[in-house]
VEXNUTI-143247 format. One record per residue: residue number from 0; residue in three letters; x, y, z of N, C-alpha, C in turn. Coordinates in steps of 0.1 Angstrom, whole numbers, always signed. Example, Ala and Ser with C-alpha at 12.3 -4.5 7.8 and 13.67 -1.06 7.14 Angstrom:
(nuza 0, 'ALA', (+132, -57, +78), (+123, -45, +78), (+132, -33, +78))
(nuza 1, 'SER', (+128, -22, +71), (+137, -11, +71), (+129, +0, +79))
END
This chain:
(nuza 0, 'UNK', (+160, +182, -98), (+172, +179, -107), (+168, +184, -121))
(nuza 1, 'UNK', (+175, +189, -129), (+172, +198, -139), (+175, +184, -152))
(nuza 2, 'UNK', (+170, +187, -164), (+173, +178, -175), (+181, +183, -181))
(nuza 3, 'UNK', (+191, +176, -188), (+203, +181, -197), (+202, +195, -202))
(nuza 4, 'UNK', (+188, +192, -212), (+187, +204, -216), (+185, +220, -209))
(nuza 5, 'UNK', (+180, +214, -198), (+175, +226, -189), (+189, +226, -181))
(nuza 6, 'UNK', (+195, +220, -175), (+208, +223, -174), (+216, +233, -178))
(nuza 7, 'UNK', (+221, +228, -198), (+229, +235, -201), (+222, +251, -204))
(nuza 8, 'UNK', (+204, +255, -198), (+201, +268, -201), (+209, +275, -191))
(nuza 9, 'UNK', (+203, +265, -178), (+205, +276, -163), (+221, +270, -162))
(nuza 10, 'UNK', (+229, +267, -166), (+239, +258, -157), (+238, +257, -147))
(nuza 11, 'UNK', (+228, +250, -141), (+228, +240, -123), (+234, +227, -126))
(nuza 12, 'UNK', (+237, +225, -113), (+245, +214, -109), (+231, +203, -114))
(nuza 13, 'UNK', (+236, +187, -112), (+230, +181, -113), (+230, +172, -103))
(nuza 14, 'UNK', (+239, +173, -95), (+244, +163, -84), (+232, +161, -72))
(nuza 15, 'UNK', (+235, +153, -69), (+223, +151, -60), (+229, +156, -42))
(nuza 16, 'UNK', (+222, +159, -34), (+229, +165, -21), (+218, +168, -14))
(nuza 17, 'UNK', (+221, +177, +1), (+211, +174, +7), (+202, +192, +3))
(nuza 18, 'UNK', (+193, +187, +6), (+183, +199, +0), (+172, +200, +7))
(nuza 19, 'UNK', (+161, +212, +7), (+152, +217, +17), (+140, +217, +9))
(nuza 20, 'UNK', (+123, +219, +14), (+111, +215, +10), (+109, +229, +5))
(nuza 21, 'UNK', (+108, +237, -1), (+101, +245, -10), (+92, +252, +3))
(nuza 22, 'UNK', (+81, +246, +4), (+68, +253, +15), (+78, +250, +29))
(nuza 23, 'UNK', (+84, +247, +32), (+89, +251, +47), (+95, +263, +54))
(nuza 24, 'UNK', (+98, +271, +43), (+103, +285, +40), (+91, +295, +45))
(nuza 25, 'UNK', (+75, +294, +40), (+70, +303, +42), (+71, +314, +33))
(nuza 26, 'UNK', (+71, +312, +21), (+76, +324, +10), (+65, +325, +5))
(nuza 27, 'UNK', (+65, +333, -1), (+52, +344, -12), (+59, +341, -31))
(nuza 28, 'UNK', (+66, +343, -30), (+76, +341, -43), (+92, +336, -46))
(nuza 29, 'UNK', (+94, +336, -59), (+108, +326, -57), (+119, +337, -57))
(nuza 30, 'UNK', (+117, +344, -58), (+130, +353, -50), (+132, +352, -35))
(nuza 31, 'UNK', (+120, +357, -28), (+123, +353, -15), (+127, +337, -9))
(nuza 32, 'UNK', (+119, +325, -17), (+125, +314, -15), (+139, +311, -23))
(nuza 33, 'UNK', (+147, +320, -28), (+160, +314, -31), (+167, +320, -21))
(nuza 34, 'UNK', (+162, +336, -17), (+173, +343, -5), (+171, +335, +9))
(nuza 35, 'UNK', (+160, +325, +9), (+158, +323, +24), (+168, +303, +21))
(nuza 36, 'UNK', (+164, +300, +5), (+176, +286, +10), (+190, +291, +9))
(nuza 37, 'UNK', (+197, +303, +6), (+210, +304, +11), (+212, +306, +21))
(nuza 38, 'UNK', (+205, +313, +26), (+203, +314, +45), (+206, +302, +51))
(nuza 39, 'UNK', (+200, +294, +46), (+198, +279, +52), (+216, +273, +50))
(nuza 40, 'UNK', (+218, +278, +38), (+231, +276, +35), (+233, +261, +27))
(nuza 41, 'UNK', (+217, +260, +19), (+217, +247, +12), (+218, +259, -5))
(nuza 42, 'UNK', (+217, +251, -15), (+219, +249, -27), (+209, +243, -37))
(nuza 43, 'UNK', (+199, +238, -31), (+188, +225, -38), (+178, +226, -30))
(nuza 44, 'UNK', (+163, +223, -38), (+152, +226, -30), (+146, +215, -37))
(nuza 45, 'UNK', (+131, +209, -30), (+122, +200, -33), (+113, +213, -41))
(nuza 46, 'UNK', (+109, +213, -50), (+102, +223, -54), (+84, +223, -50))
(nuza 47, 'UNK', (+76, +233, -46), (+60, +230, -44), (+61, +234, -65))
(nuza 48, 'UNK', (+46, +222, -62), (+45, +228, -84), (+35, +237, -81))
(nuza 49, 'UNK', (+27, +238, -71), (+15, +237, -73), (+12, +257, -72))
(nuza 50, 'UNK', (+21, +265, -69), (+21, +278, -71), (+22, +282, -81))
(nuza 51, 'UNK', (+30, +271, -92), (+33, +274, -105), (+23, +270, -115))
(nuza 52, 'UNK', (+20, +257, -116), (+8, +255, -126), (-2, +263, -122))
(nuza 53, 'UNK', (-6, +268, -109), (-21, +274, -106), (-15, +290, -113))
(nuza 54, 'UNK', (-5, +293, -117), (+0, +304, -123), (+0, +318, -112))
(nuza 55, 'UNK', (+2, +308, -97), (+5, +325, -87), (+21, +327, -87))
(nuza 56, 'UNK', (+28, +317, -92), (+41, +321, -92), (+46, +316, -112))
(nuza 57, 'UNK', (+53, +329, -120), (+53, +324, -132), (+65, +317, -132))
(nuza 58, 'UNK', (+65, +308, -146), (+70, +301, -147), (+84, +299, -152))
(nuza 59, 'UNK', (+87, +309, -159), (+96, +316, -163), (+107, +323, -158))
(nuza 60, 'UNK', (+95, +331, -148), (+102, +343, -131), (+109, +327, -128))
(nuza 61, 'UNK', (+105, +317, -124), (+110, +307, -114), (+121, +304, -119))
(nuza 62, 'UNK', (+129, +299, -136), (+139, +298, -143), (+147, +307, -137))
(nuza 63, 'UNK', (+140, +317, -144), (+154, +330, -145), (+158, +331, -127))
(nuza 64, 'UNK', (+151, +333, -117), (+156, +333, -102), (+161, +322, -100))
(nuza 65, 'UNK', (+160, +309, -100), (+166, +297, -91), (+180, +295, -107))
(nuza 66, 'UNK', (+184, +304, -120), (+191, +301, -121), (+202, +311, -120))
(nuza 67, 'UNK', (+197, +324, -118), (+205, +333, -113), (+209, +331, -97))
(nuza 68, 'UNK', (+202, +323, -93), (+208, +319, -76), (+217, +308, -73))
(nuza 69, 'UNK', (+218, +302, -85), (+228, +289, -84), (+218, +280, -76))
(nuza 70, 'UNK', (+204, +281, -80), (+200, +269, -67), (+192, +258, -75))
(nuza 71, 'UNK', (+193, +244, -76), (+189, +236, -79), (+175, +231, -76))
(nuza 72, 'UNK', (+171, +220, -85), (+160, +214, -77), (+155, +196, -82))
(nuza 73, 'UNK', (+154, +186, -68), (+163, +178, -68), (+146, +171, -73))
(nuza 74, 'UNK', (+134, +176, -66), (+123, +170, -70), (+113, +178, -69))
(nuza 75, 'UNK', (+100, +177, -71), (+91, +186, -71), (+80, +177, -65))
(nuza 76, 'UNK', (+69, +182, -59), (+59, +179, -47), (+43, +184, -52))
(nuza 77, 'UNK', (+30, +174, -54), (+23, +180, -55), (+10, +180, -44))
(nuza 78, 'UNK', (+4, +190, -39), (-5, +185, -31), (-19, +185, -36))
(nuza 79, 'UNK', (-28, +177, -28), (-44, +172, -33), (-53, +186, -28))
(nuza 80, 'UNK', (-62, +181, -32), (-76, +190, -28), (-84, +188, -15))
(nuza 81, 'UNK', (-86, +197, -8), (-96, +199, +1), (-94, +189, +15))
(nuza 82, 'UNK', (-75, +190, +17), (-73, +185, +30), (-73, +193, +42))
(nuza 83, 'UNK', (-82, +184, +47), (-82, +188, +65), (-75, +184, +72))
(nuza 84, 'UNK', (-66, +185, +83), (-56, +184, +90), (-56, +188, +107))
(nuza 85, 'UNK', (-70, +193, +104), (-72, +196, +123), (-74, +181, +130))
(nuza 86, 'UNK', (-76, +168, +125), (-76, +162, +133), (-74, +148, +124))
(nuza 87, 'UNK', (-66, +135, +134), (-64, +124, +122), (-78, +120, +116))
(nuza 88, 'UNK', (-85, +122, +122), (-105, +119, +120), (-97, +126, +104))
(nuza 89, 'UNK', (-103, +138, +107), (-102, +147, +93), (-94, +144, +81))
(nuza 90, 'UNK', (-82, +140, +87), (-71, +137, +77), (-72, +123, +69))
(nuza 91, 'UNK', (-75, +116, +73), (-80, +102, +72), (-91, +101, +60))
(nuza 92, 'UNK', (-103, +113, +64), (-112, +108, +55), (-108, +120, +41))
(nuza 93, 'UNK', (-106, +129, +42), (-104, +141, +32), (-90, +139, +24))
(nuza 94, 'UNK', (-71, +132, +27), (-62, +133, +28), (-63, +124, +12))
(nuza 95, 'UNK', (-53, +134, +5), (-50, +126, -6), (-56, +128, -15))
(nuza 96, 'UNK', (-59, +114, -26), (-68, +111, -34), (-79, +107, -29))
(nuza 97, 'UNK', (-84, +101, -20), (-95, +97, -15), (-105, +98, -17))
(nuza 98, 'UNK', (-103, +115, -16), (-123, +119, -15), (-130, +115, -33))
(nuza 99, 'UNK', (-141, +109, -30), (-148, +111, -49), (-148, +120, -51))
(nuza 100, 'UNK', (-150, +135, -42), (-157, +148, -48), (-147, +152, -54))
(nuza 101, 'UNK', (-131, +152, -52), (-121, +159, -57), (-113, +154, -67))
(nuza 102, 'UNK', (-119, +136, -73), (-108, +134, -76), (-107, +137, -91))
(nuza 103, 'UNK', (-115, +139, -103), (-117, +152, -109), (-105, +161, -105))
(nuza 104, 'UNK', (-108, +168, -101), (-96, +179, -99), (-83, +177, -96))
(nuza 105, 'UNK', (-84, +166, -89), (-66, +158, -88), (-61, +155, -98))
(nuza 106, 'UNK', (-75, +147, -106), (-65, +142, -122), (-62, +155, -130))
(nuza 107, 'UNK', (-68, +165, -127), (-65, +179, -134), (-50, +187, -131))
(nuza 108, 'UNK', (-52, +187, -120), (-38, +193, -112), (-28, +181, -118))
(nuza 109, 'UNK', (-27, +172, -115), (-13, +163, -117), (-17, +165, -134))
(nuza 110, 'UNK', (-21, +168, -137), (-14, +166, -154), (-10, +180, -159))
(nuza 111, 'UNK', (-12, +190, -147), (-9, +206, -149), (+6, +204, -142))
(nuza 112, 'UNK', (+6, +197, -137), (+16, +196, -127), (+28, +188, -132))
(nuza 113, 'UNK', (+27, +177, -139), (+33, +168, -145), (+41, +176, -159))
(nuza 114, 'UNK', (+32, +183, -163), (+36, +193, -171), (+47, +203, -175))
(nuza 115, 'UNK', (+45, +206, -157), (+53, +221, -154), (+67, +211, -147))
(nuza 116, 'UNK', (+66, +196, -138), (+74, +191, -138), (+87, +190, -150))
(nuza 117, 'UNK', (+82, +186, -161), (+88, +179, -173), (+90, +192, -178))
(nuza 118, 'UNK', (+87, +202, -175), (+95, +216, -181), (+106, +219, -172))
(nuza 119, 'UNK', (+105, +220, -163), (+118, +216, -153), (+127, +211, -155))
(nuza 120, 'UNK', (+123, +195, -157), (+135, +188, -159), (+138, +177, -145))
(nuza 121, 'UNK', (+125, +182, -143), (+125, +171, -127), (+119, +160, -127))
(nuza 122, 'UNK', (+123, +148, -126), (+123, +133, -129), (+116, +125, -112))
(nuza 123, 'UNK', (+111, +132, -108), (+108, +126, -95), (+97, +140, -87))
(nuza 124, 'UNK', (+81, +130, -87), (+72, +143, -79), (+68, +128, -64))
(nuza 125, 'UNK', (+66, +138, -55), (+63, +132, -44), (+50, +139, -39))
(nuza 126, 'UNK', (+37, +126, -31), (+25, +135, -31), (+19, +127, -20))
(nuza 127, 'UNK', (+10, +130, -11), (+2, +119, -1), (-12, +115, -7))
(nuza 128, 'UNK', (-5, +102, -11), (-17, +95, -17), (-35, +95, -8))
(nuza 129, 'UNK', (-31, +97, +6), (-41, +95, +13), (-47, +81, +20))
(nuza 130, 'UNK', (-55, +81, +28), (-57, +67, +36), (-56, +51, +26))
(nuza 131, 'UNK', (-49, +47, +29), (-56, +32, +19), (-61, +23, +32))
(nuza 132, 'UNK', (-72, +17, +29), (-75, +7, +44), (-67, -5, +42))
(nuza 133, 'UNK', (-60, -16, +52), (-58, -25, +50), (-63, -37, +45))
(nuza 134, 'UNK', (-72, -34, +50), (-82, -48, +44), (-89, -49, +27))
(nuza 135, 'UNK', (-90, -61, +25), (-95, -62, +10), (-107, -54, +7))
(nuza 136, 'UNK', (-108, -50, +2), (-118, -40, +1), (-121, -30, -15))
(nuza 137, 'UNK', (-135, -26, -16), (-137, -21, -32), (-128, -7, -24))
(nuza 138, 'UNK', (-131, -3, -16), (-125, +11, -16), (-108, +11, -16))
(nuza 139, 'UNK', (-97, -1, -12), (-88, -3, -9), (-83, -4, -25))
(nuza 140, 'UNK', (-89, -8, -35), (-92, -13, -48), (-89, -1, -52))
(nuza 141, 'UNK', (-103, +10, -52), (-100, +23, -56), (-93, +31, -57))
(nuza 142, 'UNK', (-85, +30, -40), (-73, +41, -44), (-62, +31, -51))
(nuza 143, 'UNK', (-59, +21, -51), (-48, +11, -55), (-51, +21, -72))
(nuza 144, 'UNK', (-61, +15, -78), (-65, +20, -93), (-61, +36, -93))
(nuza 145, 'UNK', (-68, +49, -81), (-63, +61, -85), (-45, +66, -84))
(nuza 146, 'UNK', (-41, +57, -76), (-24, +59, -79), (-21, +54, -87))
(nuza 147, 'UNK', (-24, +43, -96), (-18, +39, -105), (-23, +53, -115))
(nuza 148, 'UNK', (-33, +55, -116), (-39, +68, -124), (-27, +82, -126))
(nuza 149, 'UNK', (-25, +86, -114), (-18, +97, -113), (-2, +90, -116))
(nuza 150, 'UNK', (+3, +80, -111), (+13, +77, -120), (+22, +74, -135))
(nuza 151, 'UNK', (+6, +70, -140), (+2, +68, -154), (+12, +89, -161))
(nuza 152, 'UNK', (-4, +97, -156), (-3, +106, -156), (+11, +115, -154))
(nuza 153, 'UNK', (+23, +109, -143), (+32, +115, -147), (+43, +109, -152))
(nuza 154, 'UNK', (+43, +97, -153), (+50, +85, -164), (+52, +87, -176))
(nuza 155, 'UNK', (+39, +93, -179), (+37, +96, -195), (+44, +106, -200))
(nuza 156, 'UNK', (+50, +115, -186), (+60, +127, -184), (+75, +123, -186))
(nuza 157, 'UNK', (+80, +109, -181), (+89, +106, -179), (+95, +114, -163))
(nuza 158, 'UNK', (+84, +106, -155), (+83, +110, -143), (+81, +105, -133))
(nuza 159, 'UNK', (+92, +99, -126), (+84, +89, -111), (+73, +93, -100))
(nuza 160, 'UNK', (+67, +87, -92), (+60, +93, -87), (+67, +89, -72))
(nuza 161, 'UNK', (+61, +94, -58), (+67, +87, -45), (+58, +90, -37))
(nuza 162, 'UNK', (+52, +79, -29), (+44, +82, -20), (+47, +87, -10))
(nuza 163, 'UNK', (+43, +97, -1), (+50, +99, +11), (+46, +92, +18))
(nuza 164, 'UNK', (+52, +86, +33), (+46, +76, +42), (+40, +88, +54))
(nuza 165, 'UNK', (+29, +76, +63), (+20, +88, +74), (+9, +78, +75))
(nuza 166, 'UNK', (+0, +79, +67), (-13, +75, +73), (-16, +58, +71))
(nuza 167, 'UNK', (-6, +52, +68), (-3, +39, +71), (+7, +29, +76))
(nuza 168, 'UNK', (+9, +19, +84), (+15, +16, +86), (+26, +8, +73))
(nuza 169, 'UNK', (+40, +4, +77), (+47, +5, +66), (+46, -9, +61))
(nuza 170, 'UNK', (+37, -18, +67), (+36, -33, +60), (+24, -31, +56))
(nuza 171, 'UNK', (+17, -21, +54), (+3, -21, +48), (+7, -16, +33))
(nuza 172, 'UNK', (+18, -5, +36), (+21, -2, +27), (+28, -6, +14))
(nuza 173, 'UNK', (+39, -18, +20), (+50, -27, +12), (+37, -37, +5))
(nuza 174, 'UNK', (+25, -40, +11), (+16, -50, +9), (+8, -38, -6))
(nuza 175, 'UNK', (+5, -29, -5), (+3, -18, -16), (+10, -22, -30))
(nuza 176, 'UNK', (+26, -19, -27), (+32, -15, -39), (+34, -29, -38))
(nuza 177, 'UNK', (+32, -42, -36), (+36, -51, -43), (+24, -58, -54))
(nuza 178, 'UNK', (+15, -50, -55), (+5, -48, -64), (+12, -44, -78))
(nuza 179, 'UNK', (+14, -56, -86), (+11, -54, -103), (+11, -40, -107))
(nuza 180, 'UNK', (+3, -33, -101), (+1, -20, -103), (+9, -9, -105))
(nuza 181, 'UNK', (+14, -14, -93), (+22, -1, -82), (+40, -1, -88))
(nuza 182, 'UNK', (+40, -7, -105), (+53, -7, -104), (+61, +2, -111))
(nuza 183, 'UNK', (+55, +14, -111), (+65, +22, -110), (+61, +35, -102))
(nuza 184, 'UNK', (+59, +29, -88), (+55, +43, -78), (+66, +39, -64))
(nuza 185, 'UNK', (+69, +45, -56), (+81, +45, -51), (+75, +49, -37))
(nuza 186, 'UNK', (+83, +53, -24), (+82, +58, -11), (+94, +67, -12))
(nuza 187, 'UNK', (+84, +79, -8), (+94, +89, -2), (+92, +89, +14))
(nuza 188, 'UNK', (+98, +86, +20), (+100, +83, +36), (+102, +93, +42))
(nuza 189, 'UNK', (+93, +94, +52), (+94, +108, +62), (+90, +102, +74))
(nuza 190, 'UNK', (+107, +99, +84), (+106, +93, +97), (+95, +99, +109))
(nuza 191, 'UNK', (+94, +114, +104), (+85, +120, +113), (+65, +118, +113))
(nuza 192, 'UNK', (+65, +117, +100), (+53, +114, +95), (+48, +96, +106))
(nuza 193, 'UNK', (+57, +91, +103), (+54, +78, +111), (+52, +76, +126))
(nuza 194, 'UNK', (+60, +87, +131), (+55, +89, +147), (+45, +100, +147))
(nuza 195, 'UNK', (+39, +108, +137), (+27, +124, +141), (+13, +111, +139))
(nuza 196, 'UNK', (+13, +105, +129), (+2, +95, +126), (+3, +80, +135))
(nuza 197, 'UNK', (+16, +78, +142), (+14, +69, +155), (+13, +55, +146))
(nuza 198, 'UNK', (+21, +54, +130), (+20, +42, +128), (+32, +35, +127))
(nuza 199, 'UNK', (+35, +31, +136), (+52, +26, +136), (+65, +27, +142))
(nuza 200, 'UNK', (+74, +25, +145), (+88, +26, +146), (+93, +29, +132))
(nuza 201, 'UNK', (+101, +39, +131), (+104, +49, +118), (+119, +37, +112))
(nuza 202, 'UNK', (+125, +36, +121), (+139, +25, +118), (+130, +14, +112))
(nuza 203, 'UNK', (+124, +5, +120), (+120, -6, +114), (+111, -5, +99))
(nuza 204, 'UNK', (+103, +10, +97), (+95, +10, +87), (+106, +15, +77))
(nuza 205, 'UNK', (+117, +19, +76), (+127, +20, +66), (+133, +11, +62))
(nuza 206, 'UNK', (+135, +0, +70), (+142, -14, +64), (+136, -18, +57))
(nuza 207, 'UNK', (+122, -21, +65), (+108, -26, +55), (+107, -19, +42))
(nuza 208, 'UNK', (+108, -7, +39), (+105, -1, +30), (+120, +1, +17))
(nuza 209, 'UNK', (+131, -3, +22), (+144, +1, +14), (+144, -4, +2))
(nuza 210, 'UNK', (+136, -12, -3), (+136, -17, -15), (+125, -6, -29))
(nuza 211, 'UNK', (+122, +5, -19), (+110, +12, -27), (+117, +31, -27))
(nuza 212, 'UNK', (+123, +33, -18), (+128, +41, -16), (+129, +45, -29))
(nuza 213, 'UNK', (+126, +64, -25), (+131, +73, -38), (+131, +83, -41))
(nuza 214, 'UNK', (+131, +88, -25), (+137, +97, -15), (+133, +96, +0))
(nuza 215, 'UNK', (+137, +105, +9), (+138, +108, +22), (+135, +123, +26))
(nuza 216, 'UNK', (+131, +122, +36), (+131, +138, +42), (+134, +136, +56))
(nuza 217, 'UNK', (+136, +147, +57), (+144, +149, +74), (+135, +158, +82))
(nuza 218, 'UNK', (+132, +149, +87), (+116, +157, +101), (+118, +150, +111))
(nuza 219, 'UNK', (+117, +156, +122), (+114, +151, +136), (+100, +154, +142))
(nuza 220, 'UNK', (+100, +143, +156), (+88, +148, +160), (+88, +140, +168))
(nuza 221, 'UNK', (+77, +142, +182), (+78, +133, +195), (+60, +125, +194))
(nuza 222, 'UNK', (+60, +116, +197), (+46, +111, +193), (+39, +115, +207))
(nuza 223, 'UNK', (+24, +111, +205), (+18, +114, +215), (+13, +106, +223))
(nuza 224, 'UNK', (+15, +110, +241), (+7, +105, +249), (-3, +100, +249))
(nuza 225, 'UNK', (-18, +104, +244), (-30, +109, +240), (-37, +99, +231))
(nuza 226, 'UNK', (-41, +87, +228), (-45, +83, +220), (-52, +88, +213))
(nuza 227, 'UNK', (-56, +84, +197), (-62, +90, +189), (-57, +103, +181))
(nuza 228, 'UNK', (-46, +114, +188), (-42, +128, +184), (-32, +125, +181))
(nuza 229, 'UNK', (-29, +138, +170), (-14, +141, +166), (-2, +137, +176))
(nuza 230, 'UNK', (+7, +137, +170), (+21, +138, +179), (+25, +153, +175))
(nuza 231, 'UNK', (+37, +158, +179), (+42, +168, +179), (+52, +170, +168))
(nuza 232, 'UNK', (+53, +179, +158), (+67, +180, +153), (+77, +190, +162))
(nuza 233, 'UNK', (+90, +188, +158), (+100, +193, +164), (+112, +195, +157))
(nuza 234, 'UNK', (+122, +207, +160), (+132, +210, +150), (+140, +194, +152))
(nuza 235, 'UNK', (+144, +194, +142), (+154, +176, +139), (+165, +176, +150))
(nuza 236, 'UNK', (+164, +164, +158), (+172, +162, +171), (+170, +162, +184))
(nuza 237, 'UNK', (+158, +167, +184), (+150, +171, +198), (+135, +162, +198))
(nuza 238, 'UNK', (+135, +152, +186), (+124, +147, +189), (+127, +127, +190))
(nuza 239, 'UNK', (+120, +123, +190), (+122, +105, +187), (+132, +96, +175))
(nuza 240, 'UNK', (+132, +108, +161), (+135, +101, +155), (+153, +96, +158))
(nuza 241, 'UNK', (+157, +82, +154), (+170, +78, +160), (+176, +83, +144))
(nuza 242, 'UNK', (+186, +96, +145), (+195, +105, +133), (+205, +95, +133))
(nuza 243, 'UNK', (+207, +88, +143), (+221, +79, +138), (+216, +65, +132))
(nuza 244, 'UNK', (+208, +58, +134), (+206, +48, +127), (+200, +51, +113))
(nuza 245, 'UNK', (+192, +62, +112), (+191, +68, +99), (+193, +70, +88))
(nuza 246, 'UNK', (+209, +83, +90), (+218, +84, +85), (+227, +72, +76))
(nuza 247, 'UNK', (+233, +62, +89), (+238, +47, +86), (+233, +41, +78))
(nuza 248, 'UNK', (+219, +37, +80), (+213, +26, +69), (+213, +33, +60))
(nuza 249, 'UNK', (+207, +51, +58), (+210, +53, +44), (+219, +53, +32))
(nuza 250, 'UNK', (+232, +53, +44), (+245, +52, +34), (+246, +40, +30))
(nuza 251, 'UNK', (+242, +29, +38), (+243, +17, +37), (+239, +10, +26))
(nuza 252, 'UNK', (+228, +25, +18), (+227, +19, +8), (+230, +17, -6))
(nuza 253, 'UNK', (+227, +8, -15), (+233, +12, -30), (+223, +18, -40))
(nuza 254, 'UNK', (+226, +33, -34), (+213, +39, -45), (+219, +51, -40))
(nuza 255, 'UNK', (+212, +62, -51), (+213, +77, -49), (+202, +83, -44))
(nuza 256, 'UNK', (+199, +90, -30), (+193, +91, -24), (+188, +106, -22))
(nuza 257, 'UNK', (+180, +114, -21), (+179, +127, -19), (+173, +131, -6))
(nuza 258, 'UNK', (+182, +135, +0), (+177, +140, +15), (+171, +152, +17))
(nuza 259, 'UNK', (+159, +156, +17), (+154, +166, +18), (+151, +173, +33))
(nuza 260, 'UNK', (+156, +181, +37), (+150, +187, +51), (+133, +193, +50))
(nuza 261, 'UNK', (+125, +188, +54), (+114, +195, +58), (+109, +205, +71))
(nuza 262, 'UNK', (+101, +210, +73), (+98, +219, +83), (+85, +227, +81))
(nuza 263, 'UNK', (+77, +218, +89), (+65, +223, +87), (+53, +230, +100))
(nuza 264, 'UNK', (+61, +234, +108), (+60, +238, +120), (+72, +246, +127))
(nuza 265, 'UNK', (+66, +259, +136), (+71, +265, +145), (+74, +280, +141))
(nuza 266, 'UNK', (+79, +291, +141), (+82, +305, +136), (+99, +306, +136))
(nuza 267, 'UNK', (+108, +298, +136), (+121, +302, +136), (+124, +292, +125))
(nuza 268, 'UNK', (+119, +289, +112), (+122, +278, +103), (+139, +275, +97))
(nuza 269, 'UNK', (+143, +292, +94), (+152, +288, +95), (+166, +283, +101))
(nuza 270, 'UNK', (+161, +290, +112), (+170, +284, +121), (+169, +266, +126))
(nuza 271, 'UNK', (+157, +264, +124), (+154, +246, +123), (+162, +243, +115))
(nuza 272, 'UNK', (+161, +247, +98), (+164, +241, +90), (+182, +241, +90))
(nuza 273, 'UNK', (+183, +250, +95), (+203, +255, +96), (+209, +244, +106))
(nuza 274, 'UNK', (+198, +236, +115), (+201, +234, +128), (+201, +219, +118))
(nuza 275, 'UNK', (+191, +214, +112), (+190, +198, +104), (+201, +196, +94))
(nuza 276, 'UNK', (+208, +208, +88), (+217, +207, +82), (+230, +205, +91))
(nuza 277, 'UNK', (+231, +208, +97), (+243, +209, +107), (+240, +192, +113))
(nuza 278, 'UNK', (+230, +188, +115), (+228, +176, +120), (+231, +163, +113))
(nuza 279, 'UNK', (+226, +165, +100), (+229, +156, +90), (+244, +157, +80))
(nuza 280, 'UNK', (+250, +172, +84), (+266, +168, +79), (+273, +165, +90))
(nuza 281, 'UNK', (+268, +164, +105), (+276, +158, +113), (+276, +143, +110))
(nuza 282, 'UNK', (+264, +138, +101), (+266, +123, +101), (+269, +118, +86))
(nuza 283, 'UNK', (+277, +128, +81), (+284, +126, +69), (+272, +129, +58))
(nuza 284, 'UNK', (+263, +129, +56), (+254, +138, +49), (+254, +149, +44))
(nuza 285, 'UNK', (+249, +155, +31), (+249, +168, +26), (+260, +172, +20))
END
């Protein structure tokens, strides 16, 4: 979502609606990521910052294309250092802020990032904080203190932050943000994330969580047989997550909500992504 000011440069809309993840596209640059979200046949993107502060995409190029495209952007996404992903083992210990070795460099990126946010005009970054353990603990302590850090850090921006959900269950997590701390960091909810990491029922962990919400994404996926391993992602409709009770509670609610489609798997993206749009205005969405 653009700021007034930045508004009246590009004239974009400001409305909120349904909108797609920036990296799900597979793009090199933001021309091709504006011709591939019309395709999609959306209007609004979650923005990645992190091509832009690291200066492989400029900053400026990114204005003048997303405002010559009419395409908005509803929030912006940062990711951490030195995650592994080949296995929950991996993800668990490297995911996020977690590691000591990186977190130096995280506080570096999010204030480059926070930065290039508030030049924007985008009032909302979403990021995976990484494992927090349930139990009392100095390490549970640690990351509690490093989110509050990076939220500091984009606060100071006039900038929410939102956890994404995944590598914990959603009462470990409501048990998190009801930390003194945690009060101005938010959940961005991604029903798929909660069946690939096997922690939860995605309906039940969104009731739990409706009081934190401060966005949504739209991902599917089938969990796994297999103890210990990934579940599967899948284009939206073909996997576990229940789109109708989803959809409902979210309307159900009293807040402005941003639905973001994600897609982080498979070679026909856009055709997934064309397929979650059609799925989410059949349930009055978008």
């Amino acid at each position: 979502m653009f700021s007034k000011d930045l508004q009246s440069t590009t004239g974009l809309s400001m409305v909120k609606s349904l909108s797609v993840c920036s990296w799900s596209l597979n793009v090199t640059d933001c021309v091709h990521l504006a011709r591939c979200v019309h395709n999609c046949g959306l209007s609004q993107i979650q923005i990645a910052l992190d091509p832009i502060s690291s200066e492989q995409w400029d900053f400026q190029g990114v204005i003048e294309t997303l405002h010559n495209s009419k395409i908005g952007i509803c929030s912006g996404m940062m990711t951490t250092v030195g995650e592994d992903y080949s296995s929950l083992e991996s993800i668990k210990a490297t995911g996020g802020i977690r590691p000591d070795e990186h977190w130096e460099e995280n506080q570096s990126n999010a204030r480059r990032n926070a930065k290039i946010a508030h030049d924007l005009g985008i009032d909302l970054v979403t990021f995976h904080a990484g494992y927090i353990p349930e139990e009392r603990s100095n390490e549970r302590q640690t990351m509690i203190d490093r989110i509050k850090v990076i939220a500091e850090i984009f606060g100071g921006n006039g900038i929410r932050v939102g956890l994404e959900t995944g590598q914990e269950r959603a009462e470990s997590l409501l048990d998190v943000l009801a930390d003194p701390a945690m009060s101005g960091v938010g959940v961005n909810f991604d029903p798929a994330n909660m069946i690939l990491y096997n922690m939860g029922d995605p309906a039940e962990a969104l009731e739990l969580l409706q009081n934190h919400l401060v966005q949504v994404h739209m991902k599917d996926a089938i969990a796994t047989r297999t103890h210990g391993t990934w579940g599967s992602e899948v284009p939206a409709g073909q996997g576990d997550v229940d789109w109708g009770h989803y959809f409902q509670f979210i309307q159900s609610l009293k807040k402005d909500l941003n639905i973001v489609i994600e897609r982080e798997a498979g070679d026909c993206r856009i055709d997934d992504i064309v397929s979650a749009r059609i799925l989410a205005e059949k349930h009055g969405c978008g």
